[in-house]
C-alpha positions in Angstrom: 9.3 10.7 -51.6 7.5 9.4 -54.8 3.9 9.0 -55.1 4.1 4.9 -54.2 6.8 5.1 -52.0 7.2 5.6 -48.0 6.2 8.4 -46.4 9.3 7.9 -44.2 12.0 5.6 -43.2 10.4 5.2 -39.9 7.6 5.6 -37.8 8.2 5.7 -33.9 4.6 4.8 -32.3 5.4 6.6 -28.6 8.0 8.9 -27.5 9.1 7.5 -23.7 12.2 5.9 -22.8 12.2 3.5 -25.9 11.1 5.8 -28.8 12.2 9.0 -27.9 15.9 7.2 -27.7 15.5 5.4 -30.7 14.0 8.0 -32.4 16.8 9.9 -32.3 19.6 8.0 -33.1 17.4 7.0 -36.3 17.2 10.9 -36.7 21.0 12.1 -36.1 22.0 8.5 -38.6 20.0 11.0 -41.3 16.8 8.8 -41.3 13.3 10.6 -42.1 11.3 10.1 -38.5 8.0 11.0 -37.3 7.1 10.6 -34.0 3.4 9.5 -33.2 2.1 10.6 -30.3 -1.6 10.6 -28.2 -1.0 13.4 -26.4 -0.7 17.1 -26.3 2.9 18.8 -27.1 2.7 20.5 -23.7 4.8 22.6 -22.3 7.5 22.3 -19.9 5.8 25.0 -17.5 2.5 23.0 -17.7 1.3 22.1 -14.1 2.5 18.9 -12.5 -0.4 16.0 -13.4 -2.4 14.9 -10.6 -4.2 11.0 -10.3 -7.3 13.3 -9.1 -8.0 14.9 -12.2 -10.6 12.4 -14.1 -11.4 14.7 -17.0 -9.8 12.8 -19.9 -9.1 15.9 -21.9 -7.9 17.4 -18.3 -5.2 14.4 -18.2 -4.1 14.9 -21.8 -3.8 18.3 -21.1 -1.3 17.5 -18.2 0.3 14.6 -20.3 -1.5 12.0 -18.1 -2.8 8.9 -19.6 -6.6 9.6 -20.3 -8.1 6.1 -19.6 -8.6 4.0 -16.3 -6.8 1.1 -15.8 -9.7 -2.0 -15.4 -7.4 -4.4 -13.3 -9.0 -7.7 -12.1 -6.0 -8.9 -9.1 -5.9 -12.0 -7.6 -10.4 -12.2 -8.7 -10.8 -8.5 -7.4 -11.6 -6.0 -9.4 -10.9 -2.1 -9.4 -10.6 0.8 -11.8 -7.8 3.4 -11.1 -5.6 5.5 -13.0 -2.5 3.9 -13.5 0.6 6.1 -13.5 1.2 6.1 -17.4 1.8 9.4 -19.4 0.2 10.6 -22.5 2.2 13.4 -24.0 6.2 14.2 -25.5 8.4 12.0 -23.2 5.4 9.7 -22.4 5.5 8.1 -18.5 9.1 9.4 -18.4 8.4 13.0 -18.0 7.2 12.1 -14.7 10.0 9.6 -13.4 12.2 9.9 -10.7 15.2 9.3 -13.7 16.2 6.4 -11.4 18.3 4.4 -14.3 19.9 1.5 -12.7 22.0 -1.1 -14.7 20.8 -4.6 -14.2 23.0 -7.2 -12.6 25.0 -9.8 -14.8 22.6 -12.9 -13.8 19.6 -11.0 -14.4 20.3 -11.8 -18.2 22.9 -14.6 -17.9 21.6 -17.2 -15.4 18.4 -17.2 -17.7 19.9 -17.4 -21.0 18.2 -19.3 -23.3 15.6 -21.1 -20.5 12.2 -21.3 -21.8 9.2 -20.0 -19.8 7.7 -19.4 -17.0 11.2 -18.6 -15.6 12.3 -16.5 -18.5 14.9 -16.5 -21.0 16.9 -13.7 -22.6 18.2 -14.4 -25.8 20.7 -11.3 -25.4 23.4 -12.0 -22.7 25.0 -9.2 -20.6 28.3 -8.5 -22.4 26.1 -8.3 -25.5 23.8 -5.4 -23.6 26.8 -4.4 -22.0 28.1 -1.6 -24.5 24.3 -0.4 -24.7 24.5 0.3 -21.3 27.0 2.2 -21.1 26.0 4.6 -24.3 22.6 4.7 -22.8 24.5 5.8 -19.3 26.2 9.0 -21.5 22.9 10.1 -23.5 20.8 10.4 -20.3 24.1 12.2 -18.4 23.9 9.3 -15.5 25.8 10.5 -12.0 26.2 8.6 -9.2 28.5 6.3 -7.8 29.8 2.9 -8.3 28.3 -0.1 -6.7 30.5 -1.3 -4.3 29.3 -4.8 -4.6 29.4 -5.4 -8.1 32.2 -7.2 -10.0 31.7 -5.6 -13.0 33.2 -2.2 -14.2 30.6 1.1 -13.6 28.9 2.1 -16.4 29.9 5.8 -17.4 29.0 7.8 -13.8 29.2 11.9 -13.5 30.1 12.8 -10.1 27.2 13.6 -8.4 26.6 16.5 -5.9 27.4 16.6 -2.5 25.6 14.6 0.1 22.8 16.1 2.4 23.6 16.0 5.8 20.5 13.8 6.5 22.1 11.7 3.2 25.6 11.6 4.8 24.5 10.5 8.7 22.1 7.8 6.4 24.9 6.8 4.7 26.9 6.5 7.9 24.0 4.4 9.6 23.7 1.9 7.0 27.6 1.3 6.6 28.1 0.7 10.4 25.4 -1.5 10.1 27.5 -3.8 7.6 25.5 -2.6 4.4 27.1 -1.0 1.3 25.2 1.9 0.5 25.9 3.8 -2.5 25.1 7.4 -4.6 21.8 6.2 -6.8 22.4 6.3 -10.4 19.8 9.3 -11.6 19.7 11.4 -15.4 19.9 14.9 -14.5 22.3 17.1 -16.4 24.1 19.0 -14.0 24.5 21.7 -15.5 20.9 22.6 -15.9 19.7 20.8 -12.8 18.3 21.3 -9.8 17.4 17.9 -8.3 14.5 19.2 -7.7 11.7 18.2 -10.6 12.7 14.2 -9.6 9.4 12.4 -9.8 7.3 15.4 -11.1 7.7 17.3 -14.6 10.3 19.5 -15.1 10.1 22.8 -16.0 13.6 23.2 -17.7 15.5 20.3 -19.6 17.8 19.3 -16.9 15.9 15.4 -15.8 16.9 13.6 -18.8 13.6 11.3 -19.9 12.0 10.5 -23.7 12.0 13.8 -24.6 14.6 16.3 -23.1 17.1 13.2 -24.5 15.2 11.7 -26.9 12.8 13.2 -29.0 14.3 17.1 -28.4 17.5 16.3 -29.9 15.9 14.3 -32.3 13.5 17.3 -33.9 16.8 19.6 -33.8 18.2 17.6 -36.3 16.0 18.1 -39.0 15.2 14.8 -39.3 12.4 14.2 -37.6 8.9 15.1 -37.3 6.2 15.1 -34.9 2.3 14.0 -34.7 0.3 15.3 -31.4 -3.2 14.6 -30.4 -3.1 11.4 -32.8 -4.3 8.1 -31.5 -3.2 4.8 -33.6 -6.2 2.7 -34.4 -4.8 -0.4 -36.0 -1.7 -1.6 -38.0 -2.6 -2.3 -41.4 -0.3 -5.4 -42.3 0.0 -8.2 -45.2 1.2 -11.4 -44.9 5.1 -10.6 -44.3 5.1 -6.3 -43.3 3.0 -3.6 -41.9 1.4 -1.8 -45.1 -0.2 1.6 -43.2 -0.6 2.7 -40.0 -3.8 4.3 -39.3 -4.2 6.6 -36.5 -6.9 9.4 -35.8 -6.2 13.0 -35.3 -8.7 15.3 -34.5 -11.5 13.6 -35.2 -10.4 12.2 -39.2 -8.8 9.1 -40.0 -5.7 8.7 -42.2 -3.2 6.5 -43.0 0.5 7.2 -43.5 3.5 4.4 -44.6 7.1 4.0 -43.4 9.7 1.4 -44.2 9.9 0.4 -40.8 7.1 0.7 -37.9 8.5 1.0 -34.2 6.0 0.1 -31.3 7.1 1.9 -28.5 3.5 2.5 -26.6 4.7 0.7 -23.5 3.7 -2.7 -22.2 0.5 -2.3 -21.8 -0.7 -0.5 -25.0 1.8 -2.0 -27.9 0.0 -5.2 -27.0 -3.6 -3.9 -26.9 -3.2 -1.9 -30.5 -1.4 -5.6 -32.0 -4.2 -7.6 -30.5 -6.6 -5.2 -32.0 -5.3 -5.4 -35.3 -7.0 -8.2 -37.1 -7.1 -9.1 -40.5 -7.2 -11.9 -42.8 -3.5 -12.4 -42.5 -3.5 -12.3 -38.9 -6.9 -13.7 -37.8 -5.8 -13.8 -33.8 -4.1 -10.0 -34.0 -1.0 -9.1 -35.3 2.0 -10.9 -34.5 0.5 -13.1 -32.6 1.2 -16.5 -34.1 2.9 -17.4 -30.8 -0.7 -16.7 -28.9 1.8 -14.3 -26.4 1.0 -10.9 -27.5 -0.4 -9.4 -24.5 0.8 -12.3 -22.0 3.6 -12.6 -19.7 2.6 -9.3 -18.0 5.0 -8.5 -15.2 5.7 -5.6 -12.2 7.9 -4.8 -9.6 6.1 -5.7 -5.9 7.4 -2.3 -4.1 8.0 -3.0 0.1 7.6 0.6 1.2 9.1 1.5 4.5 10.3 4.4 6.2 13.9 5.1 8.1 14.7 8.0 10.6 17.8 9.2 10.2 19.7 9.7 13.7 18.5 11.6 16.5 21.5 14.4 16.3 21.0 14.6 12.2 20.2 18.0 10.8 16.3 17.6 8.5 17.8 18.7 5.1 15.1 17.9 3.3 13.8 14.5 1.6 16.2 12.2 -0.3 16.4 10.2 -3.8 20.5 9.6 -3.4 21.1 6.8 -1.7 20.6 3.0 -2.8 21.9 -0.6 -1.7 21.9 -4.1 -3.5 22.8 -6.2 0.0 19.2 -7.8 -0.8 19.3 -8.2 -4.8 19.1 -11.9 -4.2 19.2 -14.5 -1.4 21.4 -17.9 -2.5 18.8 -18.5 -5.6 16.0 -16.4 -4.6 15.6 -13.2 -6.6 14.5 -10.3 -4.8 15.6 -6.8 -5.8 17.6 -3.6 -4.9 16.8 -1.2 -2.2 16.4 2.9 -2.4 15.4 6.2 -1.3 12.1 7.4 -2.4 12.6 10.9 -2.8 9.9 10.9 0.1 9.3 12.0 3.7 6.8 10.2 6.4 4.9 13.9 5.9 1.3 13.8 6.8 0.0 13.7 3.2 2.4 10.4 2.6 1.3 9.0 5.8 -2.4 9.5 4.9 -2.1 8.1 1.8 -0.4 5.1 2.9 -3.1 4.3 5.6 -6.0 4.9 3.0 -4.5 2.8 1.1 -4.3 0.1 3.6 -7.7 0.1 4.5 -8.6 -0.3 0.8 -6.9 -3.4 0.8 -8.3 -5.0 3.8 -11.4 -6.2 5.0 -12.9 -2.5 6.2 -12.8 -1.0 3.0 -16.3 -0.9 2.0 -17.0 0.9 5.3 -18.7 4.2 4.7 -16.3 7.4 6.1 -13.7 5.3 7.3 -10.8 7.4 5.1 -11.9 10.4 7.0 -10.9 8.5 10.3 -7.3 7.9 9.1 -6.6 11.5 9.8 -5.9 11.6 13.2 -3.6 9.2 13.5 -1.9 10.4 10.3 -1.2 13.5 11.8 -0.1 12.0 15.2 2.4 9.6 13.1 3.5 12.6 11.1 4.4 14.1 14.6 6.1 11.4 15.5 8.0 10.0 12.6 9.5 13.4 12.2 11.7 13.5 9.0 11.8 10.0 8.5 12.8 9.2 4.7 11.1 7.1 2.8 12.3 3.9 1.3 11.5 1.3 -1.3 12.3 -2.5 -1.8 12.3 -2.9 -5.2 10.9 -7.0 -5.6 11.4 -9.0 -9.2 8.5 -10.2 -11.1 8.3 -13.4 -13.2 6.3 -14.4 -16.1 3.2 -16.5 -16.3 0.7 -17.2 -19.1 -1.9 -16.4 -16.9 -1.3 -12.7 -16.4 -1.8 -10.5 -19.7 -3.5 -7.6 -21.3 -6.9 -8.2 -22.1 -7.6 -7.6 -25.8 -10.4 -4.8 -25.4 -10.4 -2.5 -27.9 -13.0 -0.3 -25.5 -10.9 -0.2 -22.5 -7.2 -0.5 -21.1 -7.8 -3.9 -19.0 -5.3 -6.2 -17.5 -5.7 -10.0 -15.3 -2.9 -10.9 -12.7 -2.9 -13.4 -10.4 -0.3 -13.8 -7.8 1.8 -16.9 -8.3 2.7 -19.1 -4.7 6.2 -18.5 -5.7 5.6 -14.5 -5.8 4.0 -14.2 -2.9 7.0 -16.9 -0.7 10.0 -14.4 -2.2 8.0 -11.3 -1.0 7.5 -12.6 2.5 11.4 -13.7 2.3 12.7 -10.2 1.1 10.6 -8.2 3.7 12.2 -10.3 6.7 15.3 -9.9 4.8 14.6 -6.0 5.0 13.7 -5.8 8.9 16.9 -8.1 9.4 19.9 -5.3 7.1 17.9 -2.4 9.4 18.0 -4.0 12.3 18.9 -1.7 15.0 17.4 1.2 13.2 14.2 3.1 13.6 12.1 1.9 10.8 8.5 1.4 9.9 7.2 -0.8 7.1 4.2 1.3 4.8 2.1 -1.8 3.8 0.6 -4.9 5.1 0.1 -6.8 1.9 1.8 -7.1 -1.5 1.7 -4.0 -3.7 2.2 -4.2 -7.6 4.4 -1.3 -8.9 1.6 0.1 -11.8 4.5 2.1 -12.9 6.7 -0.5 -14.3 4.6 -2.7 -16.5 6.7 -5.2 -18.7 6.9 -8.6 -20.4 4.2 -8.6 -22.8 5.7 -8.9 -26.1 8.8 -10.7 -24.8 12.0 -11.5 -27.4 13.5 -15.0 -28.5 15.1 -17.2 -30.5 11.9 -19.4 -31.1 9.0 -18.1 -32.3 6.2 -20.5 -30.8 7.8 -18.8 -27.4 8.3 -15.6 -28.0 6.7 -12.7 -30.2 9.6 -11.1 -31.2 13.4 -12.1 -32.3 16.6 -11.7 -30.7 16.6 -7.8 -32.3 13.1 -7.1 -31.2 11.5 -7.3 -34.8 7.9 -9.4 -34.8 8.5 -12.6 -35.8 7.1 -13.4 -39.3 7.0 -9.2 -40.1 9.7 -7.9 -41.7 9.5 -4.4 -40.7 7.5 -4.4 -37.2 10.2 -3.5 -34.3 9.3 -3.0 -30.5 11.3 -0.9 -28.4 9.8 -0.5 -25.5 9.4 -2.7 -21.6 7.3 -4.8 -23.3 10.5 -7.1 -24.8 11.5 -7.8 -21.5 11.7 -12.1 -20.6 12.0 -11.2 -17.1 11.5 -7.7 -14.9 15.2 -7.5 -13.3 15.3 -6.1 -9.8 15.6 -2.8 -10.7 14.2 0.0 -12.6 13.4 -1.0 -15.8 14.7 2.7 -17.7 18.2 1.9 -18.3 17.2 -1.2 -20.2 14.4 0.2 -22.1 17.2 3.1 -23.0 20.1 0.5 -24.4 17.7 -2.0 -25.9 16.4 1.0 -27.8 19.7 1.7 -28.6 20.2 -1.7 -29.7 17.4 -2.2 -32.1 17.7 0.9 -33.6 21.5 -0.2 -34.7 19.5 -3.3 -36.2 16.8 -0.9 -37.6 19.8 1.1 -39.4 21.7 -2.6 -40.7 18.7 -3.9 -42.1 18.8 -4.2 -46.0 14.9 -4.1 -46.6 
């Protein structure tokens, strides 16, 4: 390093799913990386985060995200922690390493279409090889879709089923469905099954950091900031200059070659709309007017299942998963699976709180304290029902977007007609596969999955339609890459992990190609 030049080859702003695996297949090609990151280092032992704790140094301190969420939905508006991490490994430290692989038309039947329906300007059998590397890095078991066309991607065998797995397994076959073992990153070897959905006190759930940023630091390569908070992008007319970030309590300013955003959806665009200059009068990289817009979730359809009568309880259940509802002739709906959940008391509650929030009587003084009765009679009698999710597509529109606030984390959605007719659709579609089976739907009204924001800084060929090109570099900056949900043209109907993984992959290939 000379006095003028780089301070490194890259920096990786964010070290979940996207930077923590691009990160360190920068690091093991021999480039010089340094990980920025807002939170704490942490330890693997530290308690499990809880959405209770409103302390924002408590929350770093458990690699939460520190800030509320200001969401205005549909005209309302509310204030919640979203679930978002803060910390080595970012949101993914707290996953349920649920990495499922798209299906073919999620990219293919919208190649090349221009919005509000989407348009990926990266096919399948492009992504296809990403997949499958991404599948072997994060140590992916499971079993093959028995639906699909397409080859598996790489699959360890994965344990033995439950016997509450195996008599739901059962169920849903004789009931014409094809069921299959979810496709989840725990090494086997380490793992427990145990830590899905929480953190993990030993390396065995493969996430940002146990995959991506660990491996990369052991190189050599690679470096680490904690506690340091980017402030702005410091760009010219064609390249980011500096990136200025603060870290406790001083300002300073450190260069790379290349600059990675990998905040996630929400944050890359809130720190590009925030970083104005004379070069970029609306915020950086946002010729387009799209930076920030396009926001997209999953709608979850919770519901719980009893296994049958005779069935042994052995315990609650993340392995089983079904695509019979992916899509309906045209319509695009989503995949189906276990939770890792039982109808417990402290679910049900939850669950009923959360439905009187949403309706009419949630203003009414005390009320939550009434739900507890009938929680616990509906624990009594649900018994060891399991938990289940319906996993619903989102689509892009102009409308919904992260707010450029440089005070606040702040998002606007409104629910398109079209949104709200395929969610109606895909919950009668869920009563009719189950029909025949104890069951019990969790929600009355549409719920948007907070954990799976996306769509925000979406890739394409043309840049008055997208932000960034076909390799995820900002159009008209040379050196400014994204590899997080944000690129995303559509939201799939599945988790969005596994993509966020292999597009990592993908752009850091790019990153190591490019000549400047």
């Amino acid at each position: 390093m000379t006095a003028t030049g780089p301070d490194w080859d890259c920096i990786v702003i964010g070290t979940g799913m996207g930077g923590g695996t691009l990160g360190r297949a920068l690091a093991e090609a021999g480039w010089r990386v340094l990980f920025v990151e807002k939170g704490a280092a942490g330890q693997r032992q530290a308690r499990n985060g809880l959405s209770e704790i409103f302390v924002p140094e408590a929350r770093l301190a458990r690699g939460l995200w520190p800030e509320p969420l200001h969401a205005t939905v549909d005209g309302r508006d509310s204030r919640f922690y979203a679930p978002l991490g803060a910390g080595i490994g970012g949101s993914s430290v707290f996953y349920a390493a649920t990495l499922e692989r798209p299906e073919r038309h999620d990219l293919d039947d919208l190649l090349d279409r221009p919005h509000p329906t989407g348009g990926w300007p990266v096919g399948y059998d492009e992504m296809r090889p990403w997949f499958d590397h991404a599948a072997r890095m994060y140590h992916l078991h499971g079993t093959p879709d028995p639906l699909s066309s397409d080859a598996p991607p790489p699959l360890d065998p994965p344990p033995p089923l439950t016997a509450t797995e195996a008599a739901l397994m059962a169920r849903f076959r004789a009931g014409g469905l094809n069921p299959y073992y979810a496709h989840t990153a725990i090494r086997r070897s380490d793992g427990c099954l145990n830590c899905l959905g929480t953190r993990c006190p030993r390396p065995c759930k493969m996430d940002g950091r146990s995959a991506g940023v660990e491996p990369a630091l052991a190189t050599g390569n690679a470096e680490i900031l904690t506690g340091a908070e980017v402030t702005r992008l410091i760009a010219g007319p064609d390249s980011v200059q500096e990136v200025e970030l603060r870290q406790g309590g001083a300002l300073r300013r450190l260069r790379a070659r290349h600059v990675v955003l990998a905040a996630g959806a929400l944050n890359s665009p809130r720190l590009l709309l925030n970083s104005l200059s004379d070069h970029w009068p609306e915020g950086l990289a946002n010729r387009s007017g799209l930076v920030g817009r396009n926001l997209m979730f999953h709608l979850n359809e919770m519901f719980a299942i009893w296994p049958p009568r005779d069935a042994p309880d052995a315990g609650a259940t993340k392995a089983l998963a079904l695509r019979d509802l992916y899509t309906a002739g045209h319509t695009r709906m989503g995949m189906v699976q276990a939770m890792g959940i039982r109808a417990s008391y402290g679910e049900i509650l939850f669950y009923l709180n959360r439905m009187l929030a949403a309706s009419r009587l949630g203003h009414v003084p005390g009320l939550p304290h009434l739900t507890r009765l009938p929680a616990a009679l509906a624990a009594r009698i649900l018994g060891h029902a399991q938990i289940f999710v319906g996993l619903m597509e989102d689509l892009p529109y102009l409308h919904n977007r992260v707010l450029p606030d440089p005070d606040r984390l702040a998002i606007t959605y409104a629910m398109a007609p079209e949104l709200l007719a395929r969610r109606h659709a895909f919950r009668r579609a869920i009563a009719q596969a189950f029909r025949g089976q104890r069951r019990l739907f969790l929600g009355l009204g549409p719920e948007l999955n907070f954990g799976h924001p996306s769509g925000t800084l979406r890739f394409g060929h043309d840049p008055a339609r997208s932000v960034l090109d076909s390799q995820c570099r900002a159009h008209g900056l040379r050196n400014l890459w994204v590899a997080d949900a944000s690129f995303m043209p559509t939201s799939m109907g599945v988790n969005p992990s596994l993509t966020i993984a292999a597009n990592a992959l993908r752009v850091a290939d790019h990153l190591r190609k490019d000549p400047t």
